[in-house]
ROTORPA-667657 format. One line per 5 residues: for each residue x, y, z of C-alpha. Coordinates in steps of 0.2 Angstrom, whole numbers, plus 5000, padded with zeros to 4 digits. Each point is the difference from the previous one (the first is absolute). Layout:
# ROTORPA-667657
X Y Z  ...
This chain:
# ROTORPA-667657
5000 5000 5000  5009 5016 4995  5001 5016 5012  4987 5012 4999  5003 5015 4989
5001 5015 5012  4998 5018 4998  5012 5014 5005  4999 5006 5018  4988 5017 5000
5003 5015 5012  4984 4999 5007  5003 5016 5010  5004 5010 4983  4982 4996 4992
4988 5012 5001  4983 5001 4991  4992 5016 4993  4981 5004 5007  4990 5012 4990
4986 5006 5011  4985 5004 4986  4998 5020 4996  5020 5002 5005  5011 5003 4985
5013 4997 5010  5004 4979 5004  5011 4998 5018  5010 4987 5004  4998 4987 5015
5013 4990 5007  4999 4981 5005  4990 4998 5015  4994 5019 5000  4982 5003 4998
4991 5009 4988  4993 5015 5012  5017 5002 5007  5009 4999 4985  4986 5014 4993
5003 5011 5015  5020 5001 4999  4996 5004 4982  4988 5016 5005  4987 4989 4991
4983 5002 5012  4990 4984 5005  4988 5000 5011  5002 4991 5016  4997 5001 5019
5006 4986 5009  5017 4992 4991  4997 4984 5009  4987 4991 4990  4985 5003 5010
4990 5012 4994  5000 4998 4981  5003 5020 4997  5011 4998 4986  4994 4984 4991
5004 5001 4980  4992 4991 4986  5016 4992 4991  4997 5003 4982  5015 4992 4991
5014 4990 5010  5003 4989 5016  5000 5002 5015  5006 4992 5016  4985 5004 5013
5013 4992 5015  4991 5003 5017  4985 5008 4996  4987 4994 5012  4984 4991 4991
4985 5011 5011  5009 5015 4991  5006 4993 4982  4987 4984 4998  5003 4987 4987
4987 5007 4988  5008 5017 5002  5015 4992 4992  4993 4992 4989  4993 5015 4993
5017 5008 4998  5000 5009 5016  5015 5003 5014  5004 5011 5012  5011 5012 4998
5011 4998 5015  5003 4983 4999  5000 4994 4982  5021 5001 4992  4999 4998 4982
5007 4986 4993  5001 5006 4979  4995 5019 4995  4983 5003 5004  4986 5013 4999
4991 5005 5015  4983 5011 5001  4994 5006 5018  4982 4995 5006  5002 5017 5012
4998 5018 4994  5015 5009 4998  5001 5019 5009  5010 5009 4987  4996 5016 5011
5010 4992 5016  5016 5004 5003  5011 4983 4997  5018 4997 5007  5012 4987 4995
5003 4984 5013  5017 5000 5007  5012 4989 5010  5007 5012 5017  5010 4996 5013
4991 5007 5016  5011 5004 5016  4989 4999 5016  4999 5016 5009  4987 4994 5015
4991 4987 5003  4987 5003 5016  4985 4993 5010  4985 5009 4995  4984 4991 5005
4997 4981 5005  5010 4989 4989  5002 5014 4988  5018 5007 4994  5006 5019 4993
5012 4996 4985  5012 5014 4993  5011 5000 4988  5012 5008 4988  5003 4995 4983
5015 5001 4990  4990 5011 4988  4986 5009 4998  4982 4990 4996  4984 5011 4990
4985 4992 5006  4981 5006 5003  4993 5003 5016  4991 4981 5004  5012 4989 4992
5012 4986 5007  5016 4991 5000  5006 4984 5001  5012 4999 5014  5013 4983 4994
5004 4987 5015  5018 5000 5001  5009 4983 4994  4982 4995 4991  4996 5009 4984
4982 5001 5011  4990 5015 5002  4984 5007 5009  4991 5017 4996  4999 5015 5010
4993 5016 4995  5009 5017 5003  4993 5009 5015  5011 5015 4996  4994 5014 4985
5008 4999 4982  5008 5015 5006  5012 4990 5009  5008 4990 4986  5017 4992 5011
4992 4997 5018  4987 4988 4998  4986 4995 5015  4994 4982 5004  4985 4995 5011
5003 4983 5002  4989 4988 5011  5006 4982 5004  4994 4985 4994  5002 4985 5010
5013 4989 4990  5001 5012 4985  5015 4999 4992  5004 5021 5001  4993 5001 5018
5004 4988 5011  5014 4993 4987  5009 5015 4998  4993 5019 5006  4993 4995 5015
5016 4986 5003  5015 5015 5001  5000 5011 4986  5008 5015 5008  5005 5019 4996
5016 4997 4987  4994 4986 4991  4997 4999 4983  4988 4992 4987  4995 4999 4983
4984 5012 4998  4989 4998 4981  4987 5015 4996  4991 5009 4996  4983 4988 4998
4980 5000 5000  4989 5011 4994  4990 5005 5016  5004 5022 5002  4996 5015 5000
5007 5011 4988  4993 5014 4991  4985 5013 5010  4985 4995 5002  4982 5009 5002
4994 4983 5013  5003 5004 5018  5007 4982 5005  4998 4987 5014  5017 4991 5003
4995 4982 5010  5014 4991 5008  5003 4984 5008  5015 4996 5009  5015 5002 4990
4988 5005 4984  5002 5018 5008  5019 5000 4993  4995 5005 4982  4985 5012 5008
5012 5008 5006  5010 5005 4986  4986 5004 4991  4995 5013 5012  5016 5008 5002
5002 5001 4982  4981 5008 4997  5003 5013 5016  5016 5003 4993  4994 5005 4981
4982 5007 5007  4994 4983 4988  4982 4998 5008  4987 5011 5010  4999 4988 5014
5007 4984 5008  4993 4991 5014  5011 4987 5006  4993 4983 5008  5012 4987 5007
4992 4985 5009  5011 4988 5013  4993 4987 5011  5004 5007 5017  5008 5017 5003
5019 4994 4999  4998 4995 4983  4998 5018 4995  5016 5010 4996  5003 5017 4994
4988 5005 5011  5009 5017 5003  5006 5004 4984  4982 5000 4993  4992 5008 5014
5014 5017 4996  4997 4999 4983  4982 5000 5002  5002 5017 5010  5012 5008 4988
4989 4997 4984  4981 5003 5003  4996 4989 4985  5006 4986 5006  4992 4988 5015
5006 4985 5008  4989 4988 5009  5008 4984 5005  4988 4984 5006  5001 4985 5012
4989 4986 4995  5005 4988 5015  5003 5013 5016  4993 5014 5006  5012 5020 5003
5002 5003 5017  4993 5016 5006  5019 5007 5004  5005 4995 4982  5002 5017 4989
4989 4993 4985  4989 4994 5009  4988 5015 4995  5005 4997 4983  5004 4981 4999
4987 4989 4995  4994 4981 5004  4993 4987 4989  5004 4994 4982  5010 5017 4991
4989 4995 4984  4983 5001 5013  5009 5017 5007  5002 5008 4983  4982 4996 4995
4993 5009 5017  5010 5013 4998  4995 5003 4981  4980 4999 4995  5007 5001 4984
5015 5001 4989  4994 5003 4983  5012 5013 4992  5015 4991 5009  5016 4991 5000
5007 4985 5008  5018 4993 5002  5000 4981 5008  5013 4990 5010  5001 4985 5009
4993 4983 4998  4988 4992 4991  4988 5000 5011  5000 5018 5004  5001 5006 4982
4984 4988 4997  4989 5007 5014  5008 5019 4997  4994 4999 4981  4981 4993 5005
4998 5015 5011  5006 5014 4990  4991 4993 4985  4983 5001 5013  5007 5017 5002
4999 5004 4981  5017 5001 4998  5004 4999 4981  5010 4981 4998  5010 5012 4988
5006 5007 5015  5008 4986 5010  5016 4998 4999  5006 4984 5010  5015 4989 5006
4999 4986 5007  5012 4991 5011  5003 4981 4995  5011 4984 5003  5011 4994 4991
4993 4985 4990  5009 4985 5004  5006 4990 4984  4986 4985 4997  5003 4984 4989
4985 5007 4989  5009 5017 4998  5014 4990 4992  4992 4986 4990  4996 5005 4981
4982 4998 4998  4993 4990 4983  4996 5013 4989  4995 4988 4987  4984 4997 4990
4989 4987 5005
């Protein structure tokens, strides 16, 4: 039996495949084991996307010529029709020839868009701010454009892993960034790393500017901003960044925590709201009560935040709204502005998710065959 015929060795790590999203004259390129969104970002080509971990199903494409490599993408996001129908979402398909891409999600050609990058961020501070609840600030090695509301991904060192949180500080602020970050018990960034001894001096690899939740242009909508937990981080730069530019009439900020520890930036909120009259803070416990010596305990609230925002509006036609948090909370926080009259238009929501685990389904190729 004579020995196989065998071809020449490929560099796999020089091959790259062009993507050519449809409407763009302009094809990119994407590396082995890069995915189409990121590839599209680094090249200042906008997809639309929220969460970058496969969960949400922002930036699915339809794959009109070309393969793809779907790899991890989970099966109650991306189902086996769905591929079979030629779709795959964007930030988890790699191409594996040329291909042509179309988005299922509108494109904003009137919002600011800025280039994803690799930084090395230095920490500056790391504190306790509420219960299992970290400050993170850092400085990058350059400069990062970004829109009030948007995130990073912060890279776990010696892992190629990363987790998403949103800048808490204004875009005006382009080289000290600001991290709310709540611990997860056994999460990987958390307990694994942030909350395990990452300390001031340390440094990490940082990817941004990502997601489409902001605020960036005026507006005629006074807005109600609704945060849960951590969700108050991009809140936060939103409202510095709109006080800042005199973007919107009237902000009235709602941050819900389960008992009163939870709550953070208390003070800062509470100053801000004396120095600007056009702006309110009203912060809500859903499982304690304020004691009566507590300073908000005139202003603070006690229930649900979504069932505090609807008795403190009878309605909110003409309005705005800026959601963060979990699922949950976004759910219950659309229902009762919609019963407020609230315009859906007018929503703008982010939601906090888990990173999908990687499923057998998610890897197997379905049988996209004909009966």
């Amino acid at each position: 039996m004579s020995a196989p015929t065998l071809d020449p060795p490929q560099e796999d790590h020089l091959i790259t495949h062009s993507v050519t999203v449809a409407g763009s004259p302009t094809p990119f390129e994407a590396a082995p084991e890069q995915s189409i969104l990121d590839a599209a970002l680094r090249a200042g080509q906008w997809l639309p996307h929220s969460c970058t971990q496969g969960t949400c199903g922002t930036c699915k494409v339809r794959v009109r010529s070309g393969d793809v490599d779907h790899r991890d993408s989970p099966e109650f996001t991306l189902t086996a029709d769905e591929r079979c129908a030629g779709l795959a979402l964007g930030c988890m398909a790699c191409p594996r020839s040329d291909v042509t891409v179309e988005p299922l999600g509108a494109v904003d050609d009137d919002t600011p868009h800025h280039p994803l990058r690799d930084y090395t961020a230095t920490v500056l501070t790391i504190d306790e701010i509420a219960t299992d609840t970290r400050r993170l600030v850092v400085e990058l090695d350059e400069p990062m454009t970004f829109n009030a509301g948007q995130y990073a991904e912060l890279v776990i060192p010696h892992s190629g892993v990363g987790r998403q949180y949103s800048m808490a500080n204004p875009p005006s602020e382009t080289s000290r960034l600001e991290f709310h970050v709540k611990r997860t018990p056994g999460g990987a960034a958390t307990d694994g790393w942030i909350f395990a001894g990452l300390a001031t001096g340390d440094q990490f690899t940082l990817r941004g500017p990502l997601g489409q939740f902001n605020l960036v242009k005026a507006q005629t909508e006074p807005a109600i901003l609704i945060g849960g937990g951590t969700g108050l981080a991009p809140l936060k730069s939103i409202i510095r960044h709109a006080l800042e530019n005199d973007l919107v009439p009237a902000l009235h900020l709602y941050h819900g925590g389960r008992r009163r520890e939870d709550l953070y930036d208390v003070d800062y909120f509470t100053a801000l709201a004396q120095e600007y009259e056009h702006f309110t803070y009203r912060p809500a416990l859903s499982e304690d009560q304020w004691s009566g010596d507590d300073e908000l305990s005139c202003a603070g609230a006690t229930g649900m935040v979504t069932d505090v925002v609807v008795g403190d509006f009878s309605s909110c036609k003409g309005m705005s709204a800026y959601l963060c948090g979990p699922p949950a909370m976004i759910e219950a926080a659309v229902k009762s502005l919609k019963r407020r009259r609230m315009a859906p238009r007018l929503i703008f929501r982010e939601e906090f998710t888990v990173a999908a685990a990687p499923s057998a389904a998610a890897n197997s190729a379905p049988d996209c065959a004909a009966p």
